[in-house]
C-alpha positions as CSV (number, residue, x, y, z in Angstrom):
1,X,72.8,96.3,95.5
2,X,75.3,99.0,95.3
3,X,76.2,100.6,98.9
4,X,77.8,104.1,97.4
5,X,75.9,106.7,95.5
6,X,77.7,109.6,93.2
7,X,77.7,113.0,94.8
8,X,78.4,116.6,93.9
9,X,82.1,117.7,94.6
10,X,79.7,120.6,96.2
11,X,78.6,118.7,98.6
12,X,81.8,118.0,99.7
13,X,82.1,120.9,103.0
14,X,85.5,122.9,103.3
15,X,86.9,121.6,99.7
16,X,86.4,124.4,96.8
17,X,87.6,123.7,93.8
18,X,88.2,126.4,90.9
19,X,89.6,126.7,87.2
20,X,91.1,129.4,84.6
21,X,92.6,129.1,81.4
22,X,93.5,130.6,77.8
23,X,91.9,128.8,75.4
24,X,94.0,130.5,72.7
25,X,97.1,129.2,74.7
26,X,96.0,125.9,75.4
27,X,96.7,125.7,78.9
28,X,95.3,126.5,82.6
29,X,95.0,126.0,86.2
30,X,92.8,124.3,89.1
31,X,93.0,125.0,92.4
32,X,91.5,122.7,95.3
33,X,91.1,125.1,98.4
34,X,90.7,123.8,101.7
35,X,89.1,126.1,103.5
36,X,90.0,124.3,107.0
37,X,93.0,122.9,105.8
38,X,93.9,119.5,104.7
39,X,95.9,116.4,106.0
40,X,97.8,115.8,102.4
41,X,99.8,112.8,101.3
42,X,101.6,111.9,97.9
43,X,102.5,109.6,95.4
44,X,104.9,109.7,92.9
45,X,104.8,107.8,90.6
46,X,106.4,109.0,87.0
47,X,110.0,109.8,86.3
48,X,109.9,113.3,85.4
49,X,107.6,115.3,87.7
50,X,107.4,119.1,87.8
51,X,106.1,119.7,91.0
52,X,106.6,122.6,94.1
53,X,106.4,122.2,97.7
54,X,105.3,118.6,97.2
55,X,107.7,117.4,100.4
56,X,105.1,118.9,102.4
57,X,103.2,115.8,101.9
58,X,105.7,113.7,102.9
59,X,105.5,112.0,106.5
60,X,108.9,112.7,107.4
61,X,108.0,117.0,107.6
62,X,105.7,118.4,110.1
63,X,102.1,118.2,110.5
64,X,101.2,121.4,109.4
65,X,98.0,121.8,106.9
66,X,97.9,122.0,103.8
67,X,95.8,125.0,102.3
68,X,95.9,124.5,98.9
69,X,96.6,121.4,96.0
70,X,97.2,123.4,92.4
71,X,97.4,121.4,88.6
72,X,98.6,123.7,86.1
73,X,99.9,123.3,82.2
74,X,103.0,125.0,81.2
75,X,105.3,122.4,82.6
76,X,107.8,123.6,85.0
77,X,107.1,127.4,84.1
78,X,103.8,126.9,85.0
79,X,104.8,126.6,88.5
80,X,104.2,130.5,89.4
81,X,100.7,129.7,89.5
82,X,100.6,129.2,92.7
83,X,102.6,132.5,93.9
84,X,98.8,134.0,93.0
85,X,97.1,131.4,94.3
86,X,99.3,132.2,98.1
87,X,98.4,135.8,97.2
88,X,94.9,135.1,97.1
89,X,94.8,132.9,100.5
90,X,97.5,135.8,102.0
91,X,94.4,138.1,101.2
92,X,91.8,136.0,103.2
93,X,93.8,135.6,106.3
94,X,94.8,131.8,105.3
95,X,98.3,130.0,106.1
96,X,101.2,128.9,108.4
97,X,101.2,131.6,111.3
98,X,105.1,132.1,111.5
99,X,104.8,135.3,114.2
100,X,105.5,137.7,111.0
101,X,103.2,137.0,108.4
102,X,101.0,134.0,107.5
103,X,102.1,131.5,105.0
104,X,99.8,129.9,103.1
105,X,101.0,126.1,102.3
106,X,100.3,125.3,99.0
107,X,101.4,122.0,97.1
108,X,101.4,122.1,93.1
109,X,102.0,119.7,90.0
110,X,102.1,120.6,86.1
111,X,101.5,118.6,83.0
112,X,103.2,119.7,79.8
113,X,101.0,121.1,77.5
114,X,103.5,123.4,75.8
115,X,103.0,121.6,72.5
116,X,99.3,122.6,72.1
117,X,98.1,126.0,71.6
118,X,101.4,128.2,72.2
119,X,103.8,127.6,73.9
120,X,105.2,131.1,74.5
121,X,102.1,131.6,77.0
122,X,102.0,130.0,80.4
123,X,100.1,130.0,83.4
124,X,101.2,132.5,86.0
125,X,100.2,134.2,89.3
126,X,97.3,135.6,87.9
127,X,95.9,132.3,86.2
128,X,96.4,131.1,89.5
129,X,94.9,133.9,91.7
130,X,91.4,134.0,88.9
131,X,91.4,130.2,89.4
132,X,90.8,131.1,93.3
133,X,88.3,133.9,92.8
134,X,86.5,131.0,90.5
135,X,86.6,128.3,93.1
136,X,83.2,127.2,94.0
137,X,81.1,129.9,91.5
138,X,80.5,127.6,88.4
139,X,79.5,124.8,88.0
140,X,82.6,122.0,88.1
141,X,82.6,120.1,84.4
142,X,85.2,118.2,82.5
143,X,87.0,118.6,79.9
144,X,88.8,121.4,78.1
145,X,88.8,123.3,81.3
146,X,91.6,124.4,84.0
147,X,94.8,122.7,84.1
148,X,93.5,120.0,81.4
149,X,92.6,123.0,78.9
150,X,96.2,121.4,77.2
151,X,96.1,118.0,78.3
152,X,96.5,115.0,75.5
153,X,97.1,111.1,75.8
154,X,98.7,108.6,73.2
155,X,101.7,111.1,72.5
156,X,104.1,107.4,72.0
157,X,105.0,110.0,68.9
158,X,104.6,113.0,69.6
159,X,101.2,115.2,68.7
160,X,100.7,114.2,65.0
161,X,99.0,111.4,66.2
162,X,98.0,111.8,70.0
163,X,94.3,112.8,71.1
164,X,93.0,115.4,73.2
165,X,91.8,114.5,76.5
166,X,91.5,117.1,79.7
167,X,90.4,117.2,83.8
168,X,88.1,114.8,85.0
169,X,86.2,114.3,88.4
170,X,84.1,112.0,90.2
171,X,82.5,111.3,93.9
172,X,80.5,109.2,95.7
173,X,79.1,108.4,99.4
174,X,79.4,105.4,101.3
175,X,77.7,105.5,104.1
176,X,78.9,109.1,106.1
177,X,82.1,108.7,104.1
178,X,82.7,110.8,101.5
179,X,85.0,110.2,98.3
180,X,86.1,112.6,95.7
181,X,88.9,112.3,93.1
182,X,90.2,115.4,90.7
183,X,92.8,114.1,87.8
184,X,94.3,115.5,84.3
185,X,95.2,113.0,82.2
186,X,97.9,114.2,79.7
187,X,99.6,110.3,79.4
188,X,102.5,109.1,77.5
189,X,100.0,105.6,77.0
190,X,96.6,104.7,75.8
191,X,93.1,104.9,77.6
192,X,91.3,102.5,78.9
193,X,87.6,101.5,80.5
194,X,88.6,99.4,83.2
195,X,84.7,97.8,83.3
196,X,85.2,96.8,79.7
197,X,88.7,96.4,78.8
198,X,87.7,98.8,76.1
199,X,90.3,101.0,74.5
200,X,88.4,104.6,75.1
201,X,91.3,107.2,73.9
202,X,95.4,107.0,72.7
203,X,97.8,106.5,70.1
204,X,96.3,106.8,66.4
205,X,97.3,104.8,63.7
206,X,99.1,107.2,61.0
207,X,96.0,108.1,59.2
208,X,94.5,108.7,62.4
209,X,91.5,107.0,61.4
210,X,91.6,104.2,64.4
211,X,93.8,103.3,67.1
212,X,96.9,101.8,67.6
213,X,98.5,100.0,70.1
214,X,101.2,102.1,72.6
215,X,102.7,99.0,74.3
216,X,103.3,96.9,70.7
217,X,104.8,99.9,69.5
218,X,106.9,100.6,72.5
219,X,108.2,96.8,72.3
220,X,109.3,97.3,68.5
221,X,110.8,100.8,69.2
222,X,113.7,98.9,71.8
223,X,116.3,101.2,72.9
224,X,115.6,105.0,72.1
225,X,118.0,107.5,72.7
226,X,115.3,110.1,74.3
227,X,111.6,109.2,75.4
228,X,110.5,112.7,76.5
229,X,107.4,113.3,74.6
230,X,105.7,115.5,77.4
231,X,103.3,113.8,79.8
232,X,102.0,113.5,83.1
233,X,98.9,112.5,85.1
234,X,98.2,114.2,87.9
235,X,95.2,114.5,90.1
236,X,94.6,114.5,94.0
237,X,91.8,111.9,96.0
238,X,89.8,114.1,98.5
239,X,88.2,112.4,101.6
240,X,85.9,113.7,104.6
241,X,87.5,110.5,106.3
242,X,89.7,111.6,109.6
243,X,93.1,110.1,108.4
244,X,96.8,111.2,109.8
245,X,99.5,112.3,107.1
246,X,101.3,109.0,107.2
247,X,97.7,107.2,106.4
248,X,96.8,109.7,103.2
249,X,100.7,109.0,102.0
250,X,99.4,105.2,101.8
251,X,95.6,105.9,100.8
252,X,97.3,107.9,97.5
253,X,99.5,105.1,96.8
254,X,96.3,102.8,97.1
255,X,94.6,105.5,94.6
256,X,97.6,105.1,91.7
257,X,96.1,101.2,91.2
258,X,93.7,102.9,89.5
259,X,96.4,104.5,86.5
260,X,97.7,100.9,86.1
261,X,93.4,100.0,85.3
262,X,93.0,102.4,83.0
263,X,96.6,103.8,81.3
264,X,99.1,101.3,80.0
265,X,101.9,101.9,79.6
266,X,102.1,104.0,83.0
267,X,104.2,105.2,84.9
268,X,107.2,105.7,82.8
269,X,110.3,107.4,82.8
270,X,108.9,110.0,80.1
271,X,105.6,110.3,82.7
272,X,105.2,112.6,85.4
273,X,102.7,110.7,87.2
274,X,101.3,112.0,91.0
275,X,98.3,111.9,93.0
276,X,97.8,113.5,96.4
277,X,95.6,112.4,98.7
278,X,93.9,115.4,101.3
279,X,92.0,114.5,104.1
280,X,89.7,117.0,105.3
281,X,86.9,115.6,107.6
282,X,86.6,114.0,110.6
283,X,84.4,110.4,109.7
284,X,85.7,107.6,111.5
285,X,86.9,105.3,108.9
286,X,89.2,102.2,107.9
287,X,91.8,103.2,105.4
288,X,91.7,100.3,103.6
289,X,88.1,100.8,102.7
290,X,89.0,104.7,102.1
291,X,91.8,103.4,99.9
292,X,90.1,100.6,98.1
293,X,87.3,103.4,97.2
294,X,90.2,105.9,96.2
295,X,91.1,103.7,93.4
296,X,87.3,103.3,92.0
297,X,86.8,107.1,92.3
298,X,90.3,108.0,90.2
299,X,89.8,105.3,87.8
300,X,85.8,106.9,86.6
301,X,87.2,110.5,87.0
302,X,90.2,109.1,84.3
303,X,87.0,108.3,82.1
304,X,85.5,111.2,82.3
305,X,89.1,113.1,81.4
306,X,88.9,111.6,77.8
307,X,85.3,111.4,77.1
């Protein structure tokens, strides 16, 4: 007998969640809005993140919420996304009331998609602003959408023989608790279906007519001069559960179990990896629960990223 149930992101109140891209380019951007702010934590886990106003999830700054979590392509140029998406929340009356103006808090993490598509064309304020006019219009699918318009795994060497994969998302229900997870899987490793064991997306073999095996090769590779092949998983766990900043820093630590199920190897120094974990509810619940269910939610929306 199973006690949770999948959900609609929809039916998730006060999270919206939109996407824009150039499909020509290769690259995009989601935005998760919270309309009534959001309690936000963070994990880093990957060497070489390109991320902005991420300390605002740490527990060591003040308890201020967050109004917006953005994924992009472009790598760090992709970064002025979220100057459209503050203009866009400036326009609705949304941010940090500082006696002057309001200023809308916005946390953001990119993937580097600049070798697919071109990579003269990134996203900027106004992918980031039509990503917010989308949020909550369409429906929500995965895939070649958003920030994981660009996104590829298996990229051990280089694209020749990587395969496209993209944004995923999942969420379920226990009880009055509600679980979502958002991710973009653009990994330096291989795939994997952490039911089966089964290899689901990843490094080719050099006809690229099956796979090949990212760790074995790693081993026989030994000691590279440079391992930046341009990666990065990044995604964000979104709970209705009433949880303080400090809790959410350790319920998205809880989450990144589920990129050691599926992705291996993970975590490297040639990876990005980060998840964020926004709490914006007010159910009563335990965080180790919350953070056990994290880690199933980001493990299927992984799946879904590749298939």
């Amino acid at each position: 007998m199973s006690y949770i149930k999948e959900i609609s992101l929809a039916d998730i109140s006060g999270l919206r969640i939109g996407n824009a891209q150039n499909e020509e380019a290769m690259t995009g951007v989601t935005v998760l809005l919270f309309d009534g702010g959001a309690r936000v934590g963070v994990d880093i886990s990957g060497g070489g993140p390109a991320s902005r106003e991420t300390p605002l999830a740490s527990p060591l700054t003040a308890d201020n919420p967050i109004n917006a979590i953005v994924f992009s392509g472009g790598s760090a140029y992709g970064l002025a996304a979220s100057d459209g998406v503050m203009k866009y929340l400036e326009e609705h009356q949304t941010g940090f009331e500082t006696g002057y103006a309001k200023v809308p808090l916005v946390c953001q993490s990119c993937i580097y998609d600049l070798g697919m598509g071109r990579a003269d064309i990134r996203p900027d304020a106004a992918m980031g602003y039509a990503a917010c006019e989308n949020a909550g219009k369409n429906p929500l699918r995965c895939g070649n959408i958003g920030g994981g318009t660009g996104a590829s795994v298996g990229k051990l060497f280089g694209m020749e023989r990587a395969m496209k994969s993209g944004l995923g998302f999942y969420a379920v229900q226990l009880g009055k608790l509600q679980m979502a997870a958002v991710v973009i899987v653009n990994a330096l490793g291989d795939i994997f279906n952490p039911h089966t064991g089964q290899k689901i997306a990843g490094l080719l073999t050099e006809d690229r007519q099956g796979f090949a095996d990212s760790c074995q090769e790693l081993y026989q590779m030994g000691t590279r001069k440079s391992w930046f092949t341009g990666n990065t998983t990044i995604g964000a766990v979104v709970t209705n559960g009433k949880f303080s900043k400090g809790e959410m820093n350790k319920l998205a630590s809880m989450a990144r179990s589920a990129y050691a199920r599926c992705i291996n190897p993970v975590g490297t120094m040639a990876d990005g990896d980060s998840i964020y974990a926004a709490s914006i509810g007010s159910v009563e619940a335990d965080l180790n629960v919350a953070g056990t269910l994290a880690a199933e939610v980001m493990a299927e929306a992984i799946c879904r990223a590749v298939c």
